[in-house]
C-alpha positions in Angstrom: 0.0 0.0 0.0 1.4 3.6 -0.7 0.0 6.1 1.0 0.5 9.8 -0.3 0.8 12.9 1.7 0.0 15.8 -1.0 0.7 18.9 1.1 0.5 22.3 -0.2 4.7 23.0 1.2 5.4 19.6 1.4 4.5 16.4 0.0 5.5 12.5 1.8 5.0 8.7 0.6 4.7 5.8 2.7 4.9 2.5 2.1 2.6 0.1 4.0 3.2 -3.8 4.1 1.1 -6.6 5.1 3.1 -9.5 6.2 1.2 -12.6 6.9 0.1 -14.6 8.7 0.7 -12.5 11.8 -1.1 -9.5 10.8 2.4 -7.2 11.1 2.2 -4.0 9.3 5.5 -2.2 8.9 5.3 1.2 7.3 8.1 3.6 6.2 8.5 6.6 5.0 10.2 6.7 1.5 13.2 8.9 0.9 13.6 11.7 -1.9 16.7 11.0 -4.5 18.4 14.0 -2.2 17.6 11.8 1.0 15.0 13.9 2.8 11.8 12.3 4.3 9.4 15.0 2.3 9.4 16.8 -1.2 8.5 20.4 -1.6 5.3 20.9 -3.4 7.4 22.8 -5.9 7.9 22.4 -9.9 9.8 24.1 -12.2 9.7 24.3 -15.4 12.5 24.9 -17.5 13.4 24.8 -21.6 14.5 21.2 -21.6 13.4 19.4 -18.4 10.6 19.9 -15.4 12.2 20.0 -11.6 10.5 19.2 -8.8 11.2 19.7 -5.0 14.4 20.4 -3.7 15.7 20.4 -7.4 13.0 22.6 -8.6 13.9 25.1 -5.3 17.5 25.3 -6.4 16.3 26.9 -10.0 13.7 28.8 -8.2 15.6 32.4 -8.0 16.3 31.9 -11.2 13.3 30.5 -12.8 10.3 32.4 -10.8 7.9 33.3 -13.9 7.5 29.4 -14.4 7.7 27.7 -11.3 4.9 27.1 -9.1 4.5 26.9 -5.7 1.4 25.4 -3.4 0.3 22.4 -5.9 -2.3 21.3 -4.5 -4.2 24.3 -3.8 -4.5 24.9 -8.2 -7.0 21.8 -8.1 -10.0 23.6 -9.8 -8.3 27.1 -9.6 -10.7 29.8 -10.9 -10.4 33.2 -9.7 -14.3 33.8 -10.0 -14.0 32.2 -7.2 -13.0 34.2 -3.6 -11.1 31.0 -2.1 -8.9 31.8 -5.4 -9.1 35.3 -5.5 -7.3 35.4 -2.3 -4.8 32.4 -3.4 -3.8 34.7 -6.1 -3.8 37.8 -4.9 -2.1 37.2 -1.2 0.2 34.3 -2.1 0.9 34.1 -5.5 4.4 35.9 -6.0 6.1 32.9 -7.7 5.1 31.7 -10.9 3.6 32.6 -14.4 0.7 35.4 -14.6 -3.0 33.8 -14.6 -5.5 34.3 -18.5 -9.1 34.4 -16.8 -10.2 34.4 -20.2 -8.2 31.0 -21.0 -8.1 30.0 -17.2 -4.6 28.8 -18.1 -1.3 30.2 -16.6 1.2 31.5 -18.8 4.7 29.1 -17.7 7.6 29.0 -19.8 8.6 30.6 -23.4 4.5 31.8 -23.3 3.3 28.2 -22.9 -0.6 28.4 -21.5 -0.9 25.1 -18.6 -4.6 24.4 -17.4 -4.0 24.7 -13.1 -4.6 20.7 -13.7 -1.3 20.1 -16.3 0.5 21.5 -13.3 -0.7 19.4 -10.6 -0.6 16.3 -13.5 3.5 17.2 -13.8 3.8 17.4 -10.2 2.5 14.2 -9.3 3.5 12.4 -12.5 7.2 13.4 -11.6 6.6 12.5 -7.9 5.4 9.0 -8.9 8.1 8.4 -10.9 11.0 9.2 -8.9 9.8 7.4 -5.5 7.7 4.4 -7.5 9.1 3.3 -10.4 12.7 3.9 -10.7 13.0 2.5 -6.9 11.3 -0.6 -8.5 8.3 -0.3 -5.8 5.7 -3.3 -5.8 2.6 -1.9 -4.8 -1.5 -3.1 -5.3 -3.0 0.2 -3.8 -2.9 4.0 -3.4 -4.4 6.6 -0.9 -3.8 10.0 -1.4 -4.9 12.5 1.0 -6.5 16.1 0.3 -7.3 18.8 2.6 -10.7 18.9 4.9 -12.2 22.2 2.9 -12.3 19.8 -0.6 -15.5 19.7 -1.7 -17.1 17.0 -4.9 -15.8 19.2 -7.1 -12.2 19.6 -5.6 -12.4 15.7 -5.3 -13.2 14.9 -9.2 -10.8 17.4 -10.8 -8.3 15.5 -8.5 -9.7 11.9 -9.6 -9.2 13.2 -13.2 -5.6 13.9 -12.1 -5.1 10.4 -11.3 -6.3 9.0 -14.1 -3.9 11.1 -16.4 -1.0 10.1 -13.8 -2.4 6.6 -15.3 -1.2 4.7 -12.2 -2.9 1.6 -13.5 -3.7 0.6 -9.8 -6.8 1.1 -7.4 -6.6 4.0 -5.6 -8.7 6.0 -2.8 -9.0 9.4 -1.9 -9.5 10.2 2.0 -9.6 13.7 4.1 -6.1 14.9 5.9 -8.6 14.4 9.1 -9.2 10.4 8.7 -5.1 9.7 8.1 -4.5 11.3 11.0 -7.1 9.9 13.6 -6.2 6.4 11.5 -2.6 7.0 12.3 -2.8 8.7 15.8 -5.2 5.7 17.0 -2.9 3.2 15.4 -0.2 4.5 17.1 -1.7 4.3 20.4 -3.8 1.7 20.5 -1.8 -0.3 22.7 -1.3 2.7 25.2 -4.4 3.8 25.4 -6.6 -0.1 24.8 -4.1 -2.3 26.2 -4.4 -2.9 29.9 -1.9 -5.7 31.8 -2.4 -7.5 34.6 -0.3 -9.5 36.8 -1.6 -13.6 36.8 0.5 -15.9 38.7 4.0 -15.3 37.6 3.1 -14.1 34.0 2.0 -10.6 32.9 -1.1 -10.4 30.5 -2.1 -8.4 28.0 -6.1 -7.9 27.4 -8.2 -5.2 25.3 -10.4 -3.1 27.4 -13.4 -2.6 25.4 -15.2 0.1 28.0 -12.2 2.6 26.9 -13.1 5.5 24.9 -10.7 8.8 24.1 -12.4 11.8 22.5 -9.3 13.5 21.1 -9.1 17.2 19.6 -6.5 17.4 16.9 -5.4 20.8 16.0 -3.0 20.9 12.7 -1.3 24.0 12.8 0.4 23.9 8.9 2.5 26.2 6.4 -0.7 27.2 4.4 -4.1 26.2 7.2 -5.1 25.0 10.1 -7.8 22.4 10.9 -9.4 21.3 13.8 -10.6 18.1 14.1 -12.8 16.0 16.6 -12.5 12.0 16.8 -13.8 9.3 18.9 -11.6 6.8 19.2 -12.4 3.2 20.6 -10.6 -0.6 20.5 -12.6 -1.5 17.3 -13.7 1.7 15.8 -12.9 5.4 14.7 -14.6 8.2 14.4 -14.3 11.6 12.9 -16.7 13.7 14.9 -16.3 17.0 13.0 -13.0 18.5 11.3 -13.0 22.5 10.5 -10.2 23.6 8.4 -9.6 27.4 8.2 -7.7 27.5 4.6 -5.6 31.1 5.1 -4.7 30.3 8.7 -0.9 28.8 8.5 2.6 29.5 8.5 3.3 31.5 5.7 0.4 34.1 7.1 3.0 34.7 10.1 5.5 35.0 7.4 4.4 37.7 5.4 2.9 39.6 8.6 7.1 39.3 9.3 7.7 40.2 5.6 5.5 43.6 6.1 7.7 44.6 9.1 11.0 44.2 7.6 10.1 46.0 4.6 8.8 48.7 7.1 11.8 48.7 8.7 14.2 48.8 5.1 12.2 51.4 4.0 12.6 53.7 7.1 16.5 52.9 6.9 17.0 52.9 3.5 14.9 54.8 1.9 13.7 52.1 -0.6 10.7 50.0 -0.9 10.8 46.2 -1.0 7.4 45.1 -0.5 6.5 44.1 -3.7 9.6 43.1 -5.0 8.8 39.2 -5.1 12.5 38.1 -6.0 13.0 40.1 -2.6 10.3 38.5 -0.9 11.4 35.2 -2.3 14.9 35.7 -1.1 13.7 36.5 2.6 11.0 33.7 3.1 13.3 31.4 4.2 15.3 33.3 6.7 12.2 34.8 8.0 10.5 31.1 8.2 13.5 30.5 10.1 13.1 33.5 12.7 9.4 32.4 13.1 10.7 29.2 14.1 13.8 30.7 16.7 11.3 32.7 18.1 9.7 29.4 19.9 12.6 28.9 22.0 14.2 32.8 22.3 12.8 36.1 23.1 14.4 38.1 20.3 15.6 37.1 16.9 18.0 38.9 14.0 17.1 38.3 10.3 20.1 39.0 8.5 20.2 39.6 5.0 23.6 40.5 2.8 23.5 42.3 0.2 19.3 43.1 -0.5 19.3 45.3 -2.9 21.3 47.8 -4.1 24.4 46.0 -1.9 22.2 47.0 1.3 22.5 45.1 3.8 19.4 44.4 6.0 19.4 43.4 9.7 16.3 43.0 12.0 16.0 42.7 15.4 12.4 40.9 15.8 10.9 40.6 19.7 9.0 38.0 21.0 6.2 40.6 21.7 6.3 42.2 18.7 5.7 39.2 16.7 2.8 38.9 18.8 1.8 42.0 18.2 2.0 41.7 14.4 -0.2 38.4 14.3 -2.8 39.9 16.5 -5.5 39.4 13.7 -4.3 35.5 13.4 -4.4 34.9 17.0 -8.3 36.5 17.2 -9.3 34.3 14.5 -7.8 31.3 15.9 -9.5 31.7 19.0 -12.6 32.1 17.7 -12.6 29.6 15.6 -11.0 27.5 18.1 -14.0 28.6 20.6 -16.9 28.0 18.3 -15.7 24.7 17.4 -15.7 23.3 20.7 -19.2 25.0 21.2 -20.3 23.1 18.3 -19.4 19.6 19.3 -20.4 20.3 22.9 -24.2 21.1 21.4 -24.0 18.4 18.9 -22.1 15.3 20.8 -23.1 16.2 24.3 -22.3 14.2 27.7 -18.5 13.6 25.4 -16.3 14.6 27.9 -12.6 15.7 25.9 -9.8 13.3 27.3 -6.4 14.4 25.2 -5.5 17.3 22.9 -2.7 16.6 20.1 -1.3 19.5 18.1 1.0 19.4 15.2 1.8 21.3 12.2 4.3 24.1 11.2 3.2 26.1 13.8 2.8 23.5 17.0 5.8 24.9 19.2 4.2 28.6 18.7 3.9 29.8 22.1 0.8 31.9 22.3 -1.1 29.4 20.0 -0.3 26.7 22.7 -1.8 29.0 25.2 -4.8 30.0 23.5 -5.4 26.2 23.6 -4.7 25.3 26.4 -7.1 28.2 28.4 -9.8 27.1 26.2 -9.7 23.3 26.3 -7.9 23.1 29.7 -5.8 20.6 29.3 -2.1 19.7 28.3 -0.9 20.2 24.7 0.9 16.9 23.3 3.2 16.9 20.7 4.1 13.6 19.3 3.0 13.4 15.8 4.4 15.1 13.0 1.7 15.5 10.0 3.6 15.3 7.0 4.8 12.0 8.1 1.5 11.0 10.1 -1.1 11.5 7.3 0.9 9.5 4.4 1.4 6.6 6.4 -2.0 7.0 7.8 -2.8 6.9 3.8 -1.6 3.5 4.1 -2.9 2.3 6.7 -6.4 3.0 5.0 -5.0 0.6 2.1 -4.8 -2.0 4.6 -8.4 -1.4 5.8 -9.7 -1.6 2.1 -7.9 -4.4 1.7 -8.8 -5.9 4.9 -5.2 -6.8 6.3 -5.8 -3.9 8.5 -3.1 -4.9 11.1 -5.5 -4.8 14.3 -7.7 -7.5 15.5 -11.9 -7.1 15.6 -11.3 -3.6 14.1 -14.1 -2.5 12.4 -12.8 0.6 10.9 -13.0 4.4 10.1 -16.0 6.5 9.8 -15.4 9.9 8.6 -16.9 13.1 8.7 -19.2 14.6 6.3 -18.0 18.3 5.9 -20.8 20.0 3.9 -24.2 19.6 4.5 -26.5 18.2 1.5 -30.2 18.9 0.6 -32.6 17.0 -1.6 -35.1 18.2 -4.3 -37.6 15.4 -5.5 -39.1 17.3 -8.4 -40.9 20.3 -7.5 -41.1 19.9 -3.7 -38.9 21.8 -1.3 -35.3 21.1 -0.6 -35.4 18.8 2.4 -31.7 17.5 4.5 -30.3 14.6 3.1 -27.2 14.6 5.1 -26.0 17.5 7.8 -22.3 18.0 8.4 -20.6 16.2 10.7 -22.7 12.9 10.1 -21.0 9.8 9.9 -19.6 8.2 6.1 -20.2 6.6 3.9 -24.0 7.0 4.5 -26.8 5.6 3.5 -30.7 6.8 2.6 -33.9 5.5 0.6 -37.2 7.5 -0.2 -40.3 5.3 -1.4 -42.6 6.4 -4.3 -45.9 4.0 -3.6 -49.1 3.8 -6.2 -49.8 7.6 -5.3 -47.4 9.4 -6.4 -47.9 6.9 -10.0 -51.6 8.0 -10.1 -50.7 11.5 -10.6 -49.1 9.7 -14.5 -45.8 11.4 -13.4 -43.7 9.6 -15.9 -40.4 11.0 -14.3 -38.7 11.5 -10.9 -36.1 14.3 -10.8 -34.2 14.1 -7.8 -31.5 17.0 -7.5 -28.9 17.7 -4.7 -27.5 20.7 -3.4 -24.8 22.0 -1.1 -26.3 24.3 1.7 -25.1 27.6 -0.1 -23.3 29.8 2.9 -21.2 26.4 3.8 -19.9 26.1 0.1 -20.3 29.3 -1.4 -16.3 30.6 -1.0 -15.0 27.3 -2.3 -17.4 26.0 -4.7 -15.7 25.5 -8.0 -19.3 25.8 -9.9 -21.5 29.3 -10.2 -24.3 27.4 -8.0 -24.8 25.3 -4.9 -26.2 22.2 -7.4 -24.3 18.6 -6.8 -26.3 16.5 -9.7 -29.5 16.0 -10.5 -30.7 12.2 -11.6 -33.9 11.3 -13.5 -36.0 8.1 -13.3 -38.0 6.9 -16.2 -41.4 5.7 -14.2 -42.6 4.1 -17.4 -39.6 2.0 -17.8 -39.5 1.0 -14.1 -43.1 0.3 -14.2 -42.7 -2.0 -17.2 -39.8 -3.8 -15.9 -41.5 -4.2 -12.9 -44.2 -6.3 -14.2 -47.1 -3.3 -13.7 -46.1 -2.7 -9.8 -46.4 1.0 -9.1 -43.9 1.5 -6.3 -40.3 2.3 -5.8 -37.6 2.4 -3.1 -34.7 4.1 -4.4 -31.2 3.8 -2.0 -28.4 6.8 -2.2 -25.3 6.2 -0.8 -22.6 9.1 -0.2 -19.3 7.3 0.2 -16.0 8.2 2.3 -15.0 11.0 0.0 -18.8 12.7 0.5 -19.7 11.4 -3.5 -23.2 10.6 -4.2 -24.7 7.5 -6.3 -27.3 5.6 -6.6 -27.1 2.7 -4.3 -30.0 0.7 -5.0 -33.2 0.5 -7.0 -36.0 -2.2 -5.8 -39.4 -2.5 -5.7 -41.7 -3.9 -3.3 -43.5 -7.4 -3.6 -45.0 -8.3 0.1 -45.1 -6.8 3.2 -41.5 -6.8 3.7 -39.8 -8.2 0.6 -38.7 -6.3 -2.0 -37.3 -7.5 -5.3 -34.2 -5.9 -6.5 -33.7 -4.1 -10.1 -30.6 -5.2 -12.2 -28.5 -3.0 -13.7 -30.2 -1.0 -16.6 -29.4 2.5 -18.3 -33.1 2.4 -19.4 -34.3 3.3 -15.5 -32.1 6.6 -15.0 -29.6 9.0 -16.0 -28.0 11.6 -14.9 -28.8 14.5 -16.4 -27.1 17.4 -14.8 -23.6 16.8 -13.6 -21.6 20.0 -11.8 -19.4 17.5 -10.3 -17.4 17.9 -13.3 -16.6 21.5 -12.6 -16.8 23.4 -15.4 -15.5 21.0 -17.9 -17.9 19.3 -19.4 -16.1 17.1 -21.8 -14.3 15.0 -19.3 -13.1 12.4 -21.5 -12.0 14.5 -24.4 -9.8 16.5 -21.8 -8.1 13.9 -19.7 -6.7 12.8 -23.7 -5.6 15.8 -24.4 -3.8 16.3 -20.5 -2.6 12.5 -21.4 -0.7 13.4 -24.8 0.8 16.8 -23.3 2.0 14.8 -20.2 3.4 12.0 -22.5 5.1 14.9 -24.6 6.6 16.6 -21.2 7.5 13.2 -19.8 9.5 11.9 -22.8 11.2 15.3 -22.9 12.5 14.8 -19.1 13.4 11.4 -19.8 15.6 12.5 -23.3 17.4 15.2 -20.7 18.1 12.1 -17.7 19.6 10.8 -20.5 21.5 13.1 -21.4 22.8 13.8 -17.9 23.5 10.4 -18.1 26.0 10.5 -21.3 27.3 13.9 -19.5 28.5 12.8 -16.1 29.8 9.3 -18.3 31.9 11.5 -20.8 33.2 13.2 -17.6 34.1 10.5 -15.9 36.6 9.6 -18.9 37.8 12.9 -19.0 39.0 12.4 -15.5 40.1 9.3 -15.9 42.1 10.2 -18.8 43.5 13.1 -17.0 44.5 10.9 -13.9 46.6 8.7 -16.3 48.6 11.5 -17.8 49.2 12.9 -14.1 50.6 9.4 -13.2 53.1 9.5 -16.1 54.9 12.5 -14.5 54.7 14.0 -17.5 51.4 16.3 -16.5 52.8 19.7 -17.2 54.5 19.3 -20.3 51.4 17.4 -21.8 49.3 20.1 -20.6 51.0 23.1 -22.0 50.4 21.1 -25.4 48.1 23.4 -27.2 46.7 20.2 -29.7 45.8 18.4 -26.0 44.4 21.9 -24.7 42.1 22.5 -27.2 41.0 18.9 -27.3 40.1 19.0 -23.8 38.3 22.5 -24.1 36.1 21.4 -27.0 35.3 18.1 -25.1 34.5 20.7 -21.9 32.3 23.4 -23.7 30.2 20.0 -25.8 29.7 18.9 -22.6 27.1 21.5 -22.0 25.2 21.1 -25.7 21.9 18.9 -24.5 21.7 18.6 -28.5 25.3 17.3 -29.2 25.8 13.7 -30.6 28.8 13.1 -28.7 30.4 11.3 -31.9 32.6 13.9 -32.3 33.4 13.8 -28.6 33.8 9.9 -28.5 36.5 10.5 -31.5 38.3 13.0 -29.4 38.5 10.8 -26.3 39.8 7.9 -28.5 42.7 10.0 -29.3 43.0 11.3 -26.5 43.5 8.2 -24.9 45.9 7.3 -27.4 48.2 10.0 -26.7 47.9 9.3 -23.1 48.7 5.3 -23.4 51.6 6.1 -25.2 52.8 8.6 -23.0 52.5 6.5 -20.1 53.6 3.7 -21.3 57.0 5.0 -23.0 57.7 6.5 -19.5 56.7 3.5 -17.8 59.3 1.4 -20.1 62.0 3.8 -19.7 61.3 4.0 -15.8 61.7 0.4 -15.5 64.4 -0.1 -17.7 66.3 2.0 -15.5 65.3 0.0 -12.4 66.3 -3.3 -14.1 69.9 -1.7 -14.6 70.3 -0.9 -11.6 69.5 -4.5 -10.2 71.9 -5.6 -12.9 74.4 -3.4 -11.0 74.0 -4.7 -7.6 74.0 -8.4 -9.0 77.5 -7.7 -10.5 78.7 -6.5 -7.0 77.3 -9.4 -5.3 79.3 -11.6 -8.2 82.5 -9.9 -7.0 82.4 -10.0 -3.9 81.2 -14.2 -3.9 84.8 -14.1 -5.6 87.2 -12.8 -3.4 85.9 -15.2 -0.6 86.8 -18.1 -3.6 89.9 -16.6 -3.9 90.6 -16.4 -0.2 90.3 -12.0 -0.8 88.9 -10.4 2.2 85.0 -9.3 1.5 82.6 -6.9 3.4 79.7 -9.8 3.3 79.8 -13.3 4.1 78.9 -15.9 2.0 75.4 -16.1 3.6 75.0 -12.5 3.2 75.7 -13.2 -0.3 72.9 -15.7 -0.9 70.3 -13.7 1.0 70.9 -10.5 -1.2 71.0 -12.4 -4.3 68.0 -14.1 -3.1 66.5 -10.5 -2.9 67.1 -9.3 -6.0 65.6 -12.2 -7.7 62.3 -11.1 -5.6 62.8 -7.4 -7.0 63.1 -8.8 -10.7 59.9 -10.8 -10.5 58.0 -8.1 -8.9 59.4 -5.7 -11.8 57.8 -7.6 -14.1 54.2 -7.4 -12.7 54.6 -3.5 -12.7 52.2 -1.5 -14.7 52.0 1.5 -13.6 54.3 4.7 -12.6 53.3 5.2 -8.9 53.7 1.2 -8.1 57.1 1.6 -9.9 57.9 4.2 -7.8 57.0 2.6 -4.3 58.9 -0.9 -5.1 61.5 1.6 -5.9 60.9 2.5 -2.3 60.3 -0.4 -0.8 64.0 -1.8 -2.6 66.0 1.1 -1.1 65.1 -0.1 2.2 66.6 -3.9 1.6 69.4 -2.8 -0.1 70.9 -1.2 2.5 71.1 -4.4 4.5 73.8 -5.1 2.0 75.5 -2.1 0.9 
């Protein structure tokens, strides 16, 4: 199972494995090719090759008009839309300008992207590089997507995945059900687990009479959600999850960013604050002040050289921070209050027993008070969301799959964050499902021989979002869902002349509705069930879609652009690949020369110079055959081999002479002890030494390069001298 983490700063994968029989599920968290546990929702592209995360935020100075930051938030981007409008507007300093008229963005060399193509590259790239060039097995995928998603968010993101063409099953599931998945996972056998001491063994039993009612508060770069689970041995629930979408991090930032270009303007003289390659340039030290500031009372954001060779150095206070994120801290409380209001009116006698926050923003100090005086207990901080929702992403895989790693569990029921209405033709809108109920859900309406005598040949059945909940993210110009229409005629024919009708809707974990089940009553409480048939209903208004109506058509056309981009990225890996192999020559080549001894005067060869300049300079031509280049290294080589090896012979040569010379000495001398002569070595001496320069001849022989030459050279100095 992989479970995937798609975060608007960061996105995580985790892999999830069943090993039977025992029921053990391990779960990691896979590693970017740079090594790091998460990959910035960043992409870059570029005139012969799309980045993404950390390589994409090297190139992003360079590179802002078509890079893009905050992936996930372009699902259905439409700035009729105020959710977008204030994306845009507040946010958006890095990447291409937006054509309302197109609703495309403008990215490199003038190319118009759809906000979809950009999420598509994104995701297509991430899959890639952790799935299949890591040679990853995997049946299932979960991805996660924020609480505030609506239908609409949640089928431009299915389309994604079907361009991505994972060719697996995968679900989608809320950032609220990972985390309750993983958080209950992770302490089940803290909080569930009681042990008792029989006879001389210690036992472990479930307590089923143990319920925790836990309030989660994700404090993240770009939101904040607050959600409200149940959590027992066999079940969880999400009670109720709030997200408040421009509530995070980076509002703290650029309340930070405002002061310090207060502050460079009133020393300077010059005005920063909407310079975005300035703004760019300061996020990450002032991310990094936000984040001092948890631990010390003041903190200095140093910049060098700004603009204009200023210099810019800040002395932020703890209280002044505070002071600047007033407006933050009201709305958090608020929020913070009315939520708890809520689920004390709607789950009553539910009495709160722990309080976990996490997020960018968890070690905050006057957030954790707010919390605390409102709730009125202790903060813990043991979960870390980036990591906890992707592998609670898998751990939903195992659930679907039912290895789920946890005995009797039944699983997860998740909140329902918008509330729905029904229309059965003409009649008022009536609740089909309030927020906060429990998914997937289930609910039937009956049509008996009354409403047939009326000779209504149809049944229109429309649902709606409750207008005020959906209105600032809705990605379609009204509150309608879908509307489906029965054929009566058809259902009445098919049904043998019966006039009645039960008809079942189902809204499943994702909050999409269908059409559950179509039956019709025979006796008092039997009712015979309809096959499939297209004939009985259709759906004839569909805003699920967003505003593209031609679904089909357009994930094609998405599929042949992504192809295009793809095979592009894979013709420049390969020619990286050719690069760094005609470089690793070049150094070899050069380390042969340098071992000859003969570096410098092969060097200041202007034929060899210019060889290895034009082999340096094609190096950087992404369209260059490298035939030419093969040809030069050839030669090159040549030159080098001979070089080497006429040093080499002459080096050796040289050594064998002077063996030659010591042997004659040795002769000598072994005759003037014949001869009765006096000798400085004795005839044992004699043999040994001879015996040693026999060694050094063989070991001559087996030379084949300069440097081992010159360390048997070594290595014979320091016997000879036994001798002589």
């Amino acid at each position: 199972m992989i479970g995937v983490n798609f975060g608007s700063l960061n996105s995580s994968i985790a892999l999830g494995k069943a090993i039977n029989p025992s029921l053990i599920f391990k779960t990691e968290l896979l590693l970017s090719d740079t090594s790091l546990r998460t990959c910035p929702s960043i992409i870059s592209y570029t005139s012969s090759h799309r980045l993404i995360g950390d390589h994409a935020s090297l190139v992003i100075k360079k590179n802002m008009k078509s890079s893009f930051q905050y992936i996930n938030r372009l699902i259905g981007f439409n700035l009729n839309i105020p959710f977008y409008q204030t994306e845009y507007n507040k946010y958006y300093y890095i990447g291409g300008n937006y054509n309302q008229d197109q609703k495309k963005f403008c990215a490199l060399n003038d190319e118009m992207l759809y906000p979809e193509e950009i999420v598509i590259s994104y995701l297509h790239l991430l899959y890639n590089s952790y799935i299949l060039e890591n040679n990853i097995e995997c049946d299932y995928f979960v991805f996660s997507v924020p609480d505030y998603f609506n239908c609409f968010h949640k089928e431009a993101f299915k389309r994604i995945i079907e361009v991505i063409n994972l060719k697996k099953e995968y679900s989608i599931i809320n950032e609220s059900s990972a985390i309750t998945l993983y958080f209950g996972y992770k302490k089940y056998n803290e909080y569930f687990i009681t042990k008792n001491q029989i006879k001389d063994q210690m036992v472990s039993k479930i307590d089923p009479t143990i319920t925790k009612y836990v309030l989660f508060i994700d404090a993240g770069h770009s939101k904040t959600t607050f959600i409200f689970s149940k959590l027992t041995y066999n079940l969880f629930i999400v009670l109720n999850s709030v997200t408040l979408p421009f509530l995070g991090g980076r509002d703290f930032d650029n309340k930070i960013f405002e002061y310090c270009a207060k502050n460079f303007m009133d020393t300077y003289n010059i005005d920063i604050k909407n310079d975005n390659k300035i703004k760019l340039r300061l996020m990450n030290p002032i991310m990094k002040a936000r984040k001092n500031l948890t631990v010390n009372k003041e903190v200095q954001i140093n910049i060098d050289s700004l603009k204009d060779d200023n210099d810019i150095s800040v002395l932020l206070k703890r209280e002044d921070f505070d002071k600047l994120i007033e407006q933050e801290l009201f709305l958090f409380k608020n929020e913070l209050i009315k939520f708890c209001e809520y689920n004390n009116k709607n789950f009553p006698n539910l009495i709160l027993t722990n309080v976990e926050m996490a997020g960018e923003l968890m070690r905050t100090p006057c957030l954790q008070d707010i919390v605390k005086n409102i709730t009125g207990l202790s903060l813990s901080k043991t979960i870390l969301t980036d990591e906890c929702i992707a592998i609670g992403c898998s751990l939903y895989g195992s659930l679907v799959k039912h290895n789920f790693p946890l005995n009797d569990f039944k699983g997860i029921y998740h909140s329902n964050n918008y509330t729905i209405n029904i229309k059965i033709n003409e009649e008022e809108k009536q609740r089909f499902i309030g927020k906060s109920e429990y998914l997937p859900f289930y609910k039937f309406y009956y049509f008996d021989e009354k409403y047939f005598e009326n000779n209504n040949s149809k049944i229109i059945i429309s649902f709606f979002y409750e207008k005020n909940e959906i209105e600032e993210y809705s990605l379609s110009e009204n509150d309608l869902l879908l509307t489906f229409e029965f054929d009566c005629n058809e259902i009445i024919k098919i049904n043998g002349g019966l006039k009645n009708i039960k008809i079942t809707f189902s809204v499943n974990d994702i909050g999409n509705i269908y059409v559950n089940s179509l039956e019709s009553k025979i006796f008092e409480q039997e009712f015979m069930k309809f096959e499939n048939n297209d004939n009985i209903y259709k759906i004839i208004n569909n805003r699920m879609y967003s505003e593209k109506n031609e679904n089909e058509k357009m994930i094609q056309e998405y599929l042949l652009k992504e192809k295009a981009l793809f095979d592009k990225d894979r013709n420049y890996k390969n020619y990286l690949k050719q690069k760094n192999n005609l470089l690793n020559k070049l150094f070899n080549i050069k380390n042969k020369i340098n071992e000859s001894g003969l570096g410098d005067i092969i060097f200041e060869d202007r034929k060899i110079n210019a060889i290895l300049e034009d082999i340096e300079n094609n190096l950087n031509d992404l369209n260059n055959e490298y035939i030419n280049l093969d040809e030069l290294f050839i030669y090159l080589d040549k030159i080098a081999n001979s070089l080497v090896s006429d040093d080499l012979k002459q080096k050796t040569n040289d050594f064998k002479n002077k063996i030659s010379n010591y042997q004659t000495k040795l002769s000598e001398e072994y005759l003037k002890l014949l001869s009765g002569e006096k000798s400085f070595l004795n005839e044992n001496q004699i043999n040994n030494a001879s015996n040693m320069l026999e060694h050094f001849v063989k070991k001559l022989n087996l030379i084949l390069s300069v440097d081992d030459l010159k360390n048997l050279e070594d290595e014979f100095q320091n016997e000879i001298k036994k001798y002589f």
